[in-house]
C-alpha positions in Angstrom: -14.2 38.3 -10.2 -11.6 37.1 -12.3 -8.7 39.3 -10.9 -10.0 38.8 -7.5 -9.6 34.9 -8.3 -5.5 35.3 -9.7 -5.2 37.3 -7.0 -6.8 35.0 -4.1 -4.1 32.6 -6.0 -1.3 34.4 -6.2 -1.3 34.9 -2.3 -2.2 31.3 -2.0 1.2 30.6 -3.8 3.3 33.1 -1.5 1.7 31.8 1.4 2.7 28.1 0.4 6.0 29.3 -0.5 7.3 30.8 3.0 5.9 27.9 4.5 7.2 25.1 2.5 11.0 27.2 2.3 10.9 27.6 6.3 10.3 24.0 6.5 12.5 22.1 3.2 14.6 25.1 1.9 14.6 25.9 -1.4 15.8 22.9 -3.8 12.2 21.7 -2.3 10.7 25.1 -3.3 11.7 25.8 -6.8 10.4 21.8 -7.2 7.2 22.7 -6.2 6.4 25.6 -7.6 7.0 23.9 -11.0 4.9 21.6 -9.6 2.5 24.2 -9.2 3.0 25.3 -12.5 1.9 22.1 -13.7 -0.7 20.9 -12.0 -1.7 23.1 -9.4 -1.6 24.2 -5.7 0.4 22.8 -3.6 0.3 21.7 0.2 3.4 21.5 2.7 3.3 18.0 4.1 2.1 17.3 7.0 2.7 14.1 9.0 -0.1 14.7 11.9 -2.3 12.1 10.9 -6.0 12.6 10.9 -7.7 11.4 13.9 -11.1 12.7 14.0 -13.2 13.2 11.0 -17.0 13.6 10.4 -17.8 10.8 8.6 -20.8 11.2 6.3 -22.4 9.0 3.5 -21.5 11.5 0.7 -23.1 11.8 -2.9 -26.6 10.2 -2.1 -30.2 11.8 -2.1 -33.7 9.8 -1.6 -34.0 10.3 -5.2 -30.2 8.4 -6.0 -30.7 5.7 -3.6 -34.1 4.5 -5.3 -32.4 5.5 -8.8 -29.6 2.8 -7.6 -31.7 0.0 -6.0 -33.7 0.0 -9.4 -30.7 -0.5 -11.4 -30.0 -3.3 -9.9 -30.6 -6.7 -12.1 -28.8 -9.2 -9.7 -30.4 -8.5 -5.9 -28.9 -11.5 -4.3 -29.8 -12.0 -0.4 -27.1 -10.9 1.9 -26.6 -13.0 5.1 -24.8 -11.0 8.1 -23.4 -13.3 10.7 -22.8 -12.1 14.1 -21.2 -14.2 16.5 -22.7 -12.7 20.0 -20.3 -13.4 23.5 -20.9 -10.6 26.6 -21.2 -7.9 24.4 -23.4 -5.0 26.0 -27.0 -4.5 25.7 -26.3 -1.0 23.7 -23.7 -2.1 21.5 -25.2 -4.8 20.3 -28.7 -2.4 20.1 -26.8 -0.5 17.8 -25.1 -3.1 15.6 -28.2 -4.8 15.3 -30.2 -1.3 14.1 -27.1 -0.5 11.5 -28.2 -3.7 9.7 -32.1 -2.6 9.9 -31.5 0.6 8.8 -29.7 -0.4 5.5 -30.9 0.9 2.5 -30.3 -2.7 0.4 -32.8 -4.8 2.1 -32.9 -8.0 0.7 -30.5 -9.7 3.7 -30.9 -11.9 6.7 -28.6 -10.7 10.0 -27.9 -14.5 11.8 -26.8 -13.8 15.7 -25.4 -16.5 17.3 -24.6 -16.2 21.0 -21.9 -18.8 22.0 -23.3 -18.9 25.6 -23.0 -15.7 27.2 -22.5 -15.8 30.8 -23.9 -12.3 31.3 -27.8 -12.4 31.5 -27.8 -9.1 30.2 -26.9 -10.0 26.8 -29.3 -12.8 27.1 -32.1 -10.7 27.2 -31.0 -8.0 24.7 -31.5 -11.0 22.1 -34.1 -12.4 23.2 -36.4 -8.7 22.9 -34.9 -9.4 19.2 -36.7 -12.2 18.7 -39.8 -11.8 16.1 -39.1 -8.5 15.5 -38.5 -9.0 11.8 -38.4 -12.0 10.0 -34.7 -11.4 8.5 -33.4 -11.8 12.1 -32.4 -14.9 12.9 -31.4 -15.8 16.5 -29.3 -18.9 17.8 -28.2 -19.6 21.2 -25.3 -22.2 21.9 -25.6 -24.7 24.8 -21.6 -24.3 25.2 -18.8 -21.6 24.7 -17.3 -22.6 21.7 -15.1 -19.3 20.7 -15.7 -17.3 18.1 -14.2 -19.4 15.1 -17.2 -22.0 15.6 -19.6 -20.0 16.5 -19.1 -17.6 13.2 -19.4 -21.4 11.7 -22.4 -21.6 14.1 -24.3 -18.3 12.4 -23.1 -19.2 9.1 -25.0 -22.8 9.3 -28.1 -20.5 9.6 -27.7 -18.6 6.8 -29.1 -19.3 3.4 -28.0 -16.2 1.3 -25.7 -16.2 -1.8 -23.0 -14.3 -0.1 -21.5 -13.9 3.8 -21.2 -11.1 5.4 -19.1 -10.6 8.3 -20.0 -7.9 11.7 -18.4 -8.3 15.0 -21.6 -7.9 17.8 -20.5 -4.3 19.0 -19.5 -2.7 15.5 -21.6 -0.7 12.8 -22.6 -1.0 9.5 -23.0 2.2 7.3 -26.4 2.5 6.1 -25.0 2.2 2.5 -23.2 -0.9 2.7 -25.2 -3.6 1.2 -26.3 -1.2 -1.4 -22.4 -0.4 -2.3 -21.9 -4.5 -2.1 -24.9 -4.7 -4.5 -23.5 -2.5 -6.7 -20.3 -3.8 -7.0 -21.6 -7.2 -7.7 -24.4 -6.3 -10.8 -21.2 -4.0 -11.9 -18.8 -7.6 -11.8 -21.1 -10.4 -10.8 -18.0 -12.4 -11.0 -16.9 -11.3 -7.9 -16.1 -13.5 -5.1 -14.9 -11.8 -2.3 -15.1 -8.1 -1.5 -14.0 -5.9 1.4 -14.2 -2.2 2.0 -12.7 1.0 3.7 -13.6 1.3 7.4 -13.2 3.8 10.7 -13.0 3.3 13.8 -16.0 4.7 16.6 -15.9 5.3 20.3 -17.6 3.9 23.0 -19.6 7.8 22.9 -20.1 7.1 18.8 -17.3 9.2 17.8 -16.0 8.4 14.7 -12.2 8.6 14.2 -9.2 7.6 12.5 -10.5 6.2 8.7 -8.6 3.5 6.9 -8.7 4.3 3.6 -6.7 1.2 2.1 -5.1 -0.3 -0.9 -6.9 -2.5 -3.5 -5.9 -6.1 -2.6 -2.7 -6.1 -2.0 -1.0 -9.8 -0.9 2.3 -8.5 0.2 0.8 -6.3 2.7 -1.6 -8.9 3.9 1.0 -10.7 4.7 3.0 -8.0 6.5 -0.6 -7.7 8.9 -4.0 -8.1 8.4 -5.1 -4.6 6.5 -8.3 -5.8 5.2 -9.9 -6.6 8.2 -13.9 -4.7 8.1 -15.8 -4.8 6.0 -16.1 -8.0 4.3 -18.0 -10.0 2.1 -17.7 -13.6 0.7 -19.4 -15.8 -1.6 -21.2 -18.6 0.3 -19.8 -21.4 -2.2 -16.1 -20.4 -1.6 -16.1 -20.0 1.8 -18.3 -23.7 2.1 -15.4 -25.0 -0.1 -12.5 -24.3 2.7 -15.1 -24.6 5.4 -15.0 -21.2 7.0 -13.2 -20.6 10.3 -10.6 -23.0 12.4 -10.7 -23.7 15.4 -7.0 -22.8 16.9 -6.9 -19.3 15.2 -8.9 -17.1 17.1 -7.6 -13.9 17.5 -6.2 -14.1 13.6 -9.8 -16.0 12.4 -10.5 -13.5 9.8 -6.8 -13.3 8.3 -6.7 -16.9 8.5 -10.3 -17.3 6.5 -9.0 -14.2 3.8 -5.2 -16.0 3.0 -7.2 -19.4 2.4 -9.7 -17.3 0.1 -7.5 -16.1 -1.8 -5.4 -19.4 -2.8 -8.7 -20.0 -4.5 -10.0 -17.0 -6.2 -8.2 -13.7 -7.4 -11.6 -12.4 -8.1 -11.5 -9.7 -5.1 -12.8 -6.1 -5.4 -12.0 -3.3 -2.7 -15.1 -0.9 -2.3 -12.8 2.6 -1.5 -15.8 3.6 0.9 -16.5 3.6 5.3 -19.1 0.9 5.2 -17.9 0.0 8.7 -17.1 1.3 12.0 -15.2 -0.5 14.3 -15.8 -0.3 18.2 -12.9 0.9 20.2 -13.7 -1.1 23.6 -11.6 -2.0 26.2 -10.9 -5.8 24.9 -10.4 -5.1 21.5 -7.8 -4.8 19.3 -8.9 -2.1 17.8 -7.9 -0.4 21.1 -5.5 -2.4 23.1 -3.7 -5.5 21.5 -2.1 -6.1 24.6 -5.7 -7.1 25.8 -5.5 -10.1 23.2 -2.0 -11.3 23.3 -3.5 -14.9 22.1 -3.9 -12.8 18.2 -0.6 -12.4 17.9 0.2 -16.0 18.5 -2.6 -17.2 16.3 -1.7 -14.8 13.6 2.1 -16.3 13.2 0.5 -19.6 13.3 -1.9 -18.0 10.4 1.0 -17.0 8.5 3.0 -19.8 9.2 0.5 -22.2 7.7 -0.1 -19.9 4.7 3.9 -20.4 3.9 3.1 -23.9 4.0 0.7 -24.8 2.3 2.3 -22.7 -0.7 5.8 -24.2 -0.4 7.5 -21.0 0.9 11.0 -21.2 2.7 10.3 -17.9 5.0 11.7 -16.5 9.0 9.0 -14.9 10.2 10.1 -11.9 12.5 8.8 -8.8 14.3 7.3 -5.8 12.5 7.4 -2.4 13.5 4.0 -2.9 15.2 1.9 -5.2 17.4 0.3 -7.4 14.7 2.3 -6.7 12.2 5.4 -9.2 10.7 7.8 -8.9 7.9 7.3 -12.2 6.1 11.0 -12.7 5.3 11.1 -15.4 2.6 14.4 -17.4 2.3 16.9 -16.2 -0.7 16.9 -19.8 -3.8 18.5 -17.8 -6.5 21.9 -17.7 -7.3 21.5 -15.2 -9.7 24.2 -12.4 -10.6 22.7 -8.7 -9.7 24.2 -6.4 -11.8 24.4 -2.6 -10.6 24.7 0.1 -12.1 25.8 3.0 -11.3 26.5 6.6 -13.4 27.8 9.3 -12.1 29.8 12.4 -13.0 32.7 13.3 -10.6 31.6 13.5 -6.9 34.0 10.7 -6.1 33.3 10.9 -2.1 29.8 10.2 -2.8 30.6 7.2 -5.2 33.3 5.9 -2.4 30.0 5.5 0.0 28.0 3.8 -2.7 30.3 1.2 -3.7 31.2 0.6 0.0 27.9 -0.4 0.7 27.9 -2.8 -2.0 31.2 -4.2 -0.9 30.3 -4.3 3.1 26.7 -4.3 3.8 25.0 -5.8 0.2 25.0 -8.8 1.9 24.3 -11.1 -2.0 27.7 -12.3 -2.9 26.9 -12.6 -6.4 27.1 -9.3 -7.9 29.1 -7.0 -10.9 29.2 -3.4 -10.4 29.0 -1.3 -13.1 30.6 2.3 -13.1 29.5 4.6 -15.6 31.6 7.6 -15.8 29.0 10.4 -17.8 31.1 13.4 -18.9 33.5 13.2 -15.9 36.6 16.0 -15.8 38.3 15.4 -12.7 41.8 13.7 -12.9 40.9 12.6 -9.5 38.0 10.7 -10.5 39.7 9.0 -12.9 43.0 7.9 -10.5 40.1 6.6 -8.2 38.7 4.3 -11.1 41.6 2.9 -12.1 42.6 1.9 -8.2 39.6 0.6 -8.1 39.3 -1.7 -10.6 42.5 -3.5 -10.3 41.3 -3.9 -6.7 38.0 -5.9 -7.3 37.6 -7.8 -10.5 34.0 -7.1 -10.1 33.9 -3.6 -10.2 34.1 -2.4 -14.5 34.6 0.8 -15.5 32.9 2.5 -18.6 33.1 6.0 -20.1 29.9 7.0 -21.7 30.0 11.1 -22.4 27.2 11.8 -24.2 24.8 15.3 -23.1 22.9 13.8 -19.4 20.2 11.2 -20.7 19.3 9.1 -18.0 17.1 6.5 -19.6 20.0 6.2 -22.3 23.4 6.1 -20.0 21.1 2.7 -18.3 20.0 1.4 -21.6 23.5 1.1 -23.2 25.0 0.1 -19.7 22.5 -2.9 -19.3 23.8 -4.5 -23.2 27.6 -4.8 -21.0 25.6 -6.5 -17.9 26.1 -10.3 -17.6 23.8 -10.5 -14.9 20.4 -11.7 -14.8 19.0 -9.1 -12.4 19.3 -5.5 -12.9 19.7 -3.0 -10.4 19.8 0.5 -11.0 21.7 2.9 -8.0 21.9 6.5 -8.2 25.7 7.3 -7.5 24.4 9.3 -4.0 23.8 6.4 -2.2 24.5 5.3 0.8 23.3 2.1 2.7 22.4 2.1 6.3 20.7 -1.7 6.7 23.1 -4.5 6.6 22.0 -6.8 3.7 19.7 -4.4 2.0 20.4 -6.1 -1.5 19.8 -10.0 0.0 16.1 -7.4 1.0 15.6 -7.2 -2.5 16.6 -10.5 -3.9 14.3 -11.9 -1.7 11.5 -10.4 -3.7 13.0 -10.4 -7.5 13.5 -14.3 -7.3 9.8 -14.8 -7.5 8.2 -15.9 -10.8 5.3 -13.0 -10.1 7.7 -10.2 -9.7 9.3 -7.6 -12.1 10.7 -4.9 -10.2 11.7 -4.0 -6.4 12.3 -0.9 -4.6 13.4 0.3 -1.6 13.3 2.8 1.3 15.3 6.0 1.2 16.0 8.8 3.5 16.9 12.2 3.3 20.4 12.7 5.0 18.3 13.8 8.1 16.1 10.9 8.4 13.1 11.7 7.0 11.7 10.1 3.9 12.7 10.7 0.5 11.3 7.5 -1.0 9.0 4.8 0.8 7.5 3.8 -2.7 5.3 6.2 -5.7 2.1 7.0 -5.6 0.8 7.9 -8.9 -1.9 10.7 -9.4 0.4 12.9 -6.6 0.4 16.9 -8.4 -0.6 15.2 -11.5 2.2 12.6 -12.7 3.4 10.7 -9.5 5.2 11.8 -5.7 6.4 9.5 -3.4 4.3 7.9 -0.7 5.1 9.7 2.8 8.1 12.0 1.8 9.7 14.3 4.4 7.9 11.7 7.0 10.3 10.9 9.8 12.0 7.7 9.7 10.8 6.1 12.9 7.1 7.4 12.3 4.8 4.0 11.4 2.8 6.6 8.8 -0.5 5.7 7.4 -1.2 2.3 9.0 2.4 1.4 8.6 2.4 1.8 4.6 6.0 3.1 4.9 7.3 0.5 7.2 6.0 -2.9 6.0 6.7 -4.9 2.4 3.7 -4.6 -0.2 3.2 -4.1 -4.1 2.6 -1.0 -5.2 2.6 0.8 -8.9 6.1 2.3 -9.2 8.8 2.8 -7.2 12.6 5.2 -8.0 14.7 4.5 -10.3 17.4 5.6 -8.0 17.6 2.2 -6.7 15.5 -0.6 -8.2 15.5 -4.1 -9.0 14.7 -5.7 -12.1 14.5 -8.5 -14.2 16.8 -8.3 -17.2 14.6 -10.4 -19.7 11.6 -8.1 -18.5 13.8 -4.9 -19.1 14.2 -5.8 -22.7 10.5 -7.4 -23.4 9.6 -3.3 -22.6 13.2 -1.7 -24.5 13.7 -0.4 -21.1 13.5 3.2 -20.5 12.4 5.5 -22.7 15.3 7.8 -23.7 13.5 9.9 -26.3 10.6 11.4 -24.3 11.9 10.7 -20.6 15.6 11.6 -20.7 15.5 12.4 -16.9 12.4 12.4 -15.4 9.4 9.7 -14.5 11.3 7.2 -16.9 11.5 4.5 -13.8 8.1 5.2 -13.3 7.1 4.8 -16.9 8.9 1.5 -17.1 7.5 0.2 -13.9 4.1 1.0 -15.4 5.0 -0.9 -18.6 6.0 -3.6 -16.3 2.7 -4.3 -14.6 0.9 -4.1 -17.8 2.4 -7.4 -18.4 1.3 -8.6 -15.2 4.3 -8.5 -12.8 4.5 -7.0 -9.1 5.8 -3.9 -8.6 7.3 -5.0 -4.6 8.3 -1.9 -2.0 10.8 -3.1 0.9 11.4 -1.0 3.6 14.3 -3.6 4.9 16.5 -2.4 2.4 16.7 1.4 3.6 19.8 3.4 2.0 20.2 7.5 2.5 20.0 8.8 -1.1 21.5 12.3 -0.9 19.1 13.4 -3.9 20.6 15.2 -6.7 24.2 15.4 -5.6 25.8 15.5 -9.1 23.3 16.7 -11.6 21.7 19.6 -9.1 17.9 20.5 -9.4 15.5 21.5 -12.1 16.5 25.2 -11.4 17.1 26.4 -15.3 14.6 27.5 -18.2 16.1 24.6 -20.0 15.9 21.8 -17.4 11.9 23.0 -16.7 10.8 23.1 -19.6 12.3 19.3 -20.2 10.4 18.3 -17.0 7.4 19.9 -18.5 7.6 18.0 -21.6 8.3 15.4 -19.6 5.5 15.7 -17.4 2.7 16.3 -20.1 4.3 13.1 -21.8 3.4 11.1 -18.7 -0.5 12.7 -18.6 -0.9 12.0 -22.0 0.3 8.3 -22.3 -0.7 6.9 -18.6 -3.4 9.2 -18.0 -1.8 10.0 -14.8 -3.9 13.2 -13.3 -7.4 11.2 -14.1 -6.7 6.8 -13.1 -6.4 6.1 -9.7 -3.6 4.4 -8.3 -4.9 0.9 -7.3 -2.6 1.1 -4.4 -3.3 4.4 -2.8 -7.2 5.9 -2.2 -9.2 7.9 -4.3 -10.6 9.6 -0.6 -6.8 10.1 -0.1 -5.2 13.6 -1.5 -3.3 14.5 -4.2 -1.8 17.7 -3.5 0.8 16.5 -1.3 2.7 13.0 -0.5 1.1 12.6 3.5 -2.0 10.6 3.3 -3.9 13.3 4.3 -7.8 12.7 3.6 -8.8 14.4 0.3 -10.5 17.7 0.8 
């Protein structure tokens, strides 16, 4: 059994092999199969998202649930409203029997129709009435929309917490009981919100959202939260629910106010809702709502001003979705960075696109010459410098250390940003730094990264997921450029845990609160990641923005890890990172635990 077992692996690896060599070539291959080494199999990416799934409440038996429910010291009543307008007979069967078939039962479901002109859906409520005494029905006199008549339903309700369900769309039988849990686990909690899929019209389930824990950059990029979600009663009485005015965006107008006035949120990583696809919903057809997208800039627009924020809000890469571009205050110097060792035609393109498409005026460049032998190189640096009185150039030949060459060059910096810029750069938006400066002048934030591509246009860096083969990949590598990804994670700004050293953002106080990067146990590898982690332990962002995109030409001047000596320092390296962050074993709060980590696609776990 054994030998059948190495060999069954064995062929697993030679299998992956071919196919990840015929796809990426072989600097990806012999990094994988250290990888492998590591950590285990590995997959070849995949960028054909998951459509169709079976969806299925996992890890519960009779036996477990009533285990669960008689944990439970807090039961607090749950009160569903459900705003009803038109909505057929059968869809609103079925919403109505996901709430009765819950396993939690202490709840109320309060249906309010807002005078429905179809007599149909008249008398599918009305054959509700007295059929259990947690059903509340109310029926309006005049169409009000659905802001007031969620406000409506919610008037009815008397439970401790407010649960939202749009009239066609499903509950999960689990997901009062997962609500429950959450709140006798934190009872704190004010606001909660979980995973969700959407179904068809047949009751086909397809295309799960498995989403980040709360995550305000991205809510303000587009409305990710969305299904399911709960709120304390008190807090949402406090900003008095919906508006009137911002239907279409009611929800993401209600959740931005929520959270101005309680960080107390908890993301359940679980479906406990499925959306309808109908032919008037978003969830199929924005088109079909055009007033949402005006309501949601009004949304956003109010949110920047009731916080005092200077922002252009423009077009995303997707109906309903907005970059949230805020407007640069600081004045700060930036300064960058940059080692290198020869290679002087790839240094020519990196400090052209500081000079020409930077875009911040205030900035000193940095050149750090590490071990250089060309007389070429060295003609080239003086030119430069007497060219630019920004530009300095150091020598610093010492054995390859990366975390070392960047902590001695940041004690010559004058500036009060950092940024750190591989030497195989190359920009390709116009005002990719003024991208990041926008995000490192605010009080909350420590670090900033951005998006990088391969020199064929596929993704090298859209942000790092930690967990990935056991230390950390990044999020939607090899992914073409122009692809939206996993409900447009690679394409919109949002916090995440790390993001490349190869070019990031700091804060220079912050760098040396945490002795910046380790140079003793991370010489090469996972050092940015390390210090990024350092930095959110002291409770600054961690900001990705994909509108400061740059080709990064990976590994131009040092080559790969493809020596005894260079793998066994990324093993070292590698085992450092398990051992001190626990990297194989805590999730990442910004990816999904249902998400996988054999490969850097958002596929669904297996």
């Amino acid at each position: 059994m054994v030998e059948k077992n190495i060999f069954e692996k064995i062929s697993r690896l030679i299998r992956l092999s071919k196919q990840t060599y015929k796809i990426f070539g072989f600097r990806v291959l012999t990094k994988e199969i250290i990888r492998y080494i590591l950590h285990g199999p590995l997959e070849a990416p995949s960028y054909e998202f998951e459509n169709e799934y079976i969806f299925q409440t996992q890890d519960y038996s009779k036996e477990n649930i009533e285990s669960i429910l008689s944990s439970f010291t807090l039961r607090p009543k749950i009160s569903i409203i459900t705003p009803v307008y038109n909505v057929a007979p059968e869809y609103l069967d079925k919403c109505i029997e996901s709430v009765l078939n819950q396993w939690y039962i202490n709840w109320e479901l309060c249906l309010y129709d807002d005078f429905s002109s179809k007599p149909e859906t008249i008398d599918c409520l009305q054959k509700w009435i007295d059929t259990d005494p947690r059903i509340k029905i109310g029926f309006g006199k005049e169409n009000q929309h659905i802001s007031l008549a969620s406000n409506e339903a919610i008037k009815m309700a008397d439970g401790e917490f407010i649960a939202l369900l749009d009239n066609d769309d499903e509950l999960s039988e689990n997901a009062l009981l997962e609500v429950v849990r959450a709140l006798n686990d934190n009872p704190e909690i004010d606001f909660i919100y979980s995973d969700e899929d959407f179904i068809t019209p047949e009751g086909r389930y397809f295309q799960p959202h498995f989403k980040t824990d709360f995550n305000l950059s991205l809510l303000l990029s587009h409305n990710y939260i969305t299904h399911f979600a709960v709120i304390r009663r008190k807090l949402g009485h406090e900003i008095s629910w919906f508006r009137k005015g911002y239907e279409g965006a009611q929800d993401h107008d209600l959740f931005l106010r929520i959270i101005e006035r309680t960080r107390k949120i908890y993301h359940i990583p679980k479906i406990l809702y499925h959306w309808r696809q109908s032919n008037t919903s978003t969830s199929l057809n924005y088109n079909e709502k055009s007033y949402a997208d005006k309501a949601a800039r009004k949304t956003l627009t109010d949110y920047a001003t009731r916080n005092n924020i200077e922002m252009e809000l423009l077009d995303g890469p997707g109906l309903g979705v907005y970059r949230f571009k805020r407007k640069i205050i600081t004045n700060g110097k930036v300064s960058i960075i940059v080692p290198f060792k020869d290679q002087i035609s790839y240094l020519k393109d990196c400090i052209s696109s500081i000079i020409e498409k930077g875009g911040y005026p205030n900035w000193e460049l940095l050149l750090i010459s590490n071990n250089s032998e060309n007389k070429e190189t060295f003609t080239y640096l003086e030119k430069i410098k007497k060219n630019d009185h920004r530009i300095k150039v150091f020598e610093y030949n010492v054995p390859f250390n990366f975390s070392a060459i960047n902590n001695w060059a940041i004690e010559q910096c004058e500036g009060e940003y950092i940024l750190l810029l591989n030497n195989d750069i190359k920009a390709i938006s116009d005002g990719w730094l003024n991208a990041m400066v926008e995000h490192i002048q605010l009080e909350n934030v420590g670090i900033v990264g951005a998006k990088l591509l391969y020199s064929d246009d596929t993704i090298q860096h859209a942000g790092v997921i930690i967990g990935i083969q056991g230390v950390a990949g990044h999020s939607h590598k090899f992914c073409p450029d122009h692809s939206v990804g996993y409900f447009y994670r690679p394409v919109v700004i949002q916090e995440l845990s790390a993001v490349t050293g190869a070019c990031l953002l700091t804060k220079k106080e912050l760098w040396k609160k945490v002795c910046g990067l380790d140079e003793t146990n991370l010489k090469i590898a996972f050092n940015d990641i390390d210090y990024c982690l350092k930095i959110r332990l002291l409770g600054y962002d961690v900001v990705y923005t994909p509108y400061a995109k740059l080709y990064h030409y990976e590994s131009k001047s040092r080559g790969v890890e493809d020596t005894p000596e260079k793998q066994k320092r990324f093993y070292g390296e590698s085992k450092f990172m398990i051992e001190k962050w626990k990297t194989n074993r805590i999730p990442d709060p910004f990816y999904n635990v249902n998400l996988t980590l054999k490969s850097e696609d958002f596929k669904i776990r297996k």
